[in-house]
C-alpha positions as CSV (number, residue, x, y, z in Angstrom):
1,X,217.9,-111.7,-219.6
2,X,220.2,-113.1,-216.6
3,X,219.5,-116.2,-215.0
4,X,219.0,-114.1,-211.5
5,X,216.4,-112.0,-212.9
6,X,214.7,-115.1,-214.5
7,X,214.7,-116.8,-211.2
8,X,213.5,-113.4,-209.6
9,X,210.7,-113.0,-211.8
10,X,210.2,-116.0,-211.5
11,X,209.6,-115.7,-207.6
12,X,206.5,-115.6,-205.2
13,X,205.3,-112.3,-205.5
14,X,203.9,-111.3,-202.8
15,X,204.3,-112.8,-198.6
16,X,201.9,-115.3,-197.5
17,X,199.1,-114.4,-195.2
18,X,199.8,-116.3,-192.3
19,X,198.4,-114.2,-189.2
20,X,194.6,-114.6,-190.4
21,X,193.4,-114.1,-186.6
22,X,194.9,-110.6,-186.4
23,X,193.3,-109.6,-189.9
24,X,189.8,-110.8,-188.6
25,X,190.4,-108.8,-185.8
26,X,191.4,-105.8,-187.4
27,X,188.0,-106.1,-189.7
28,X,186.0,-106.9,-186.3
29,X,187.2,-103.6,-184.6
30,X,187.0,-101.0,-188.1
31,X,183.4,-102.7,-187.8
32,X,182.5,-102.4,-184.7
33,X,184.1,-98.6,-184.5
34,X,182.2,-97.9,-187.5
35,X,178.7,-99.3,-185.8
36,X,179.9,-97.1,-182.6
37,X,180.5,-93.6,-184.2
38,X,176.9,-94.1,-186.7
39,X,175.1,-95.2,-183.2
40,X,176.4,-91.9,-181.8
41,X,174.9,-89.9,-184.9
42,X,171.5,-91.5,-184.1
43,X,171.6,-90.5,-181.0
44,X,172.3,-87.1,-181.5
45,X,169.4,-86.4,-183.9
46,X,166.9,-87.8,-181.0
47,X,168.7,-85.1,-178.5
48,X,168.5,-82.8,-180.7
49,X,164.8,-83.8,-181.2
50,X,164.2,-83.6,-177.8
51,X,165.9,-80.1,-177.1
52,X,163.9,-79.1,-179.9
53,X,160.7,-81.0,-178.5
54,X,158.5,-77.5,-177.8
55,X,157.9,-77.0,-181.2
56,X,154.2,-77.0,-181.8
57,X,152.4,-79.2,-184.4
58,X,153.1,-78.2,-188.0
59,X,150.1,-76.6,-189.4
60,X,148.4,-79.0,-192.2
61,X,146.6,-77.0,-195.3
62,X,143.0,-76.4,-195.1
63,X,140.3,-78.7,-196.0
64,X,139.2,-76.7,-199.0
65,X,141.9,-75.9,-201.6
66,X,142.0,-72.2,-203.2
67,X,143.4,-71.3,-206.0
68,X,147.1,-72.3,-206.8
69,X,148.9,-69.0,-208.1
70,X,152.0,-71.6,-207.9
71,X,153.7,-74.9,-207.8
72,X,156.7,-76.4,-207.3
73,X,158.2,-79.9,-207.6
74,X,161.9,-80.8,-206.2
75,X,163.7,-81.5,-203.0
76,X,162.8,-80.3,-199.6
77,X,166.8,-79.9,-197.9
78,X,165.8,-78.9,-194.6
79,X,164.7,-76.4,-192.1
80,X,166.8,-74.5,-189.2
81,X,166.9,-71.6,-187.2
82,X,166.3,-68.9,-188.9
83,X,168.8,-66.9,-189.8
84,X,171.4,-69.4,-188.4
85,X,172.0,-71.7,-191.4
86,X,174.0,-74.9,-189.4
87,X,171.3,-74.8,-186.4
88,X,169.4,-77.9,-187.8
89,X,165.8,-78.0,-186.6
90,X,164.7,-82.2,-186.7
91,X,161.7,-82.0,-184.3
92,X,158.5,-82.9,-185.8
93,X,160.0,-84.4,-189.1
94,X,161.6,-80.8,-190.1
95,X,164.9,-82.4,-190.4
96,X,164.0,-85.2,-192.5
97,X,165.4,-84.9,-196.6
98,X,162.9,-85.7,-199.1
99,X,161.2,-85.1,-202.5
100,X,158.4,-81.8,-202.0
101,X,155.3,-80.9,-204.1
102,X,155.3,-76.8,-202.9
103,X,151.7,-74.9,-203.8
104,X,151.4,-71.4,-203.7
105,X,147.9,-70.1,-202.6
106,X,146.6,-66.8,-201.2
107,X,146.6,-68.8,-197.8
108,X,149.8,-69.9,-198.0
109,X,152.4,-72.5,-199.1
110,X,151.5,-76.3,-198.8
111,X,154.1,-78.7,-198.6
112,X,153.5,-82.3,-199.7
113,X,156.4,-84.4,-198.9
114,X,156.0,-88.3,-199.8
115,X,157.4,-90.0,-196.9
116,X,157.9,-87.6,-195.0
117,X,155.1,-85.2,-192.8
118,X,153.6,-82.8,-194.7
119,X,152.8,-79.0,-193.5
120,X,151.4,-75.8,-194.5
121,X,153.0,-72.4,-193.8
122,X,150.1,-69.9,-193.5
123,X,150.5,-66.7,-195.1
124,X,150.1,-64.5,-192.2
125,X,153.3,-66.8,-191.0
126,X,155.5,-65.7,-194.2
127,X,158.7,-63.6,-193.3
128,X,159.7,-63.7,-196.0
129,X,161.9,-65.7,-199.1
130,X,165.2,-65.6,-200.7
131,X,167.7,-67.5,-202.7
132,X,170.5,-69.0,-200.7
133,X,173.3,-71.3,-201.6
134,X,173.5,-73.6,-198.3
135,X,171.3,-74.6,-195.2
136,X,172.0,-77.3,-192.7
137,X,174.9,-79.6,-194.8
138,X,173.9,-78.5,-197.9
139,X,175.6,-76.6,-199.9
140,X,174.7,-75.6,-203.8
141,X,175.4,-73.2,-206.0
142,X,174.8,-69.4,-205.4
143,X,170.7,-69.1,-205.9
144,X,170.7,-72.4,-206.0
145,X,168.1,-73.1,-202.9
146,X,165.0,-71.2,-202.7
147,X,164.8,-70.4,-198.7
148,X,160.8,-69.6,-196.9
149,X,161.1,-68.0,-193.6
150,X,158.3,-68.4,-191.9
151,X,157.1,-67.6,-188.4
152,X,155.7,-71.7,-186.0
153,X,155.4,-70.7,-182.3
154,X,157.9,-68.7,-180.7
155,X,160.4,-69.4,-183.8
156,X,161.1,-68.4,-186.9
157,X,162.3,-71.5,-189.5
158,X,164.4,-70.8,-192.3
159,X,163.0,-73.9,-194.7
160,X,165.2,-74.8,-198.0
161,X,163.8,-76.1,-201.1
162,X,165.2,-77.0,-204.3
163,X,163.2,-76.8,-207.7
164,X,163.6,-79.0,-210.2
165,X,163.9,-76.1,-212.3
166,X,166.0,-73.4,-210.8
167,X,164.8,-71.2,-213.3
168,X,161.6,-71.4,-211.2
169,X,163.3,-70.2,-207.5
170,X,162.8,-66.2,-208.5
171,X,159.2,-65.9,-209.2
172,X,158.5,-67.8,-206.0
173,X,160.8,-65.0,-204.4
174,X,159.1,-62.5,-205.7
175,X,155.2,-64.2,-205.2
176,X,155.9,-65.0,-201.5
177,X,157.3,-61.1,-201.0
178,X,154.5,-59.6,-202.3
179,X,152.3,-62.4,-200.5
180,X,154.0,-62.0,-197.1
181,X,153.6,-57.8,-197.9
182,X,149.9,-58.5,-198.8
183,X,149.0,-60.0,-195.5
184,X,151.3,-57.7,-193.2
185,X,149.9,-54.4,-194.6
186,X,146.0,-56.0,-194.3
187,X,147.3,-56.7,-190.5
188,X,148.6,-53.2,-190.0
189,X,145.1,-52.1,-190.9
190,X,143.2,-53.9,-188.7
């Protein structure tokens, strides 16, 4: 080697940090920006909670338990509009994530959800089921979310649940048709 490229390697290798206010500030302000744009998402979810605020109470399951014909354990993703898959529904704890226990009765579908509220879906409230692959920021695989539509109020809630065994999502399709067809046809002939 040369004695210039000894004395280069030699060398400082990078420029000393002399301006330390201007960093701080720079780390202050990505902070405080940061703070800013999460307050905002807050804030958002409680509108939206408010728009949303004449959503009845969610129905809790009856006192006495029948006969579970199934059950379910996995993630609950969400509920929205139905029908409308980004049209988030957060009022009364509906838009809150968490693990779900789902049993399948003759009266309906009982959601545990530790954490979180817990709610029933009656039977004569079923509109229905299907596999979906996305629901309010979640996307999945095709058939990879097991979706309850359901009738609470004047709305009808597309819920999304995620088993954890997928395997699972079309005998729940299946049960909840023939369920929801059970109780509209016993309507019709009233």
């Amino acid at each position: 080697m040369t004695p210039a490229l000894i004395n280069l390697a030699a060398g400082e290798k990078s420029q000393a940090v002399t301006d330390w206010a201007a960093r701080a500030g720079w780390v202050v302000g990505l902070l405080l920006f940061i703070a800013l744009v999460y307050w905002l998402m807050r804030e958002g979810w409680k509108w939206r909670g408010t728009l949303q605020g004449d959503l009845p109470e969610l129905p809790t399951a009856p006192e006495t338990p029948a006969e579970p014909r199934l059950t379910m354990t996995g993630r609950y993703h969400g509920s929205t509009t139905a029908g409308q898959w980004l049209d988030r529904i957060v009022a009364r704890g509906l838009g809150t994530r968490s693990r779900a226990e789902l049993t399948l009765t003759d009266r309906g579908v009982t959601v545990v959800r530790p954490g979180a509220q817990d709610f029933f879906i009656p039977a004569d409230r079923l509109r229905g089921a299907r596999l979906d692959k996305g629901i309010a920021g979640k996307v999945l695989t095709e058939g990879g979310l097991l979706v309850i539509t359901w009738a609470h109020g004047d709305r009808e809630i597309d819920s999304g649940f995620r088993s954890d065994t997928a395997a699972e999502h079309p005998a729940w399709v299946e049960a909840l048709t023939q369920l929801h067809h059970m109780n509209h046809n016993t309507e019709g002939a009233r």
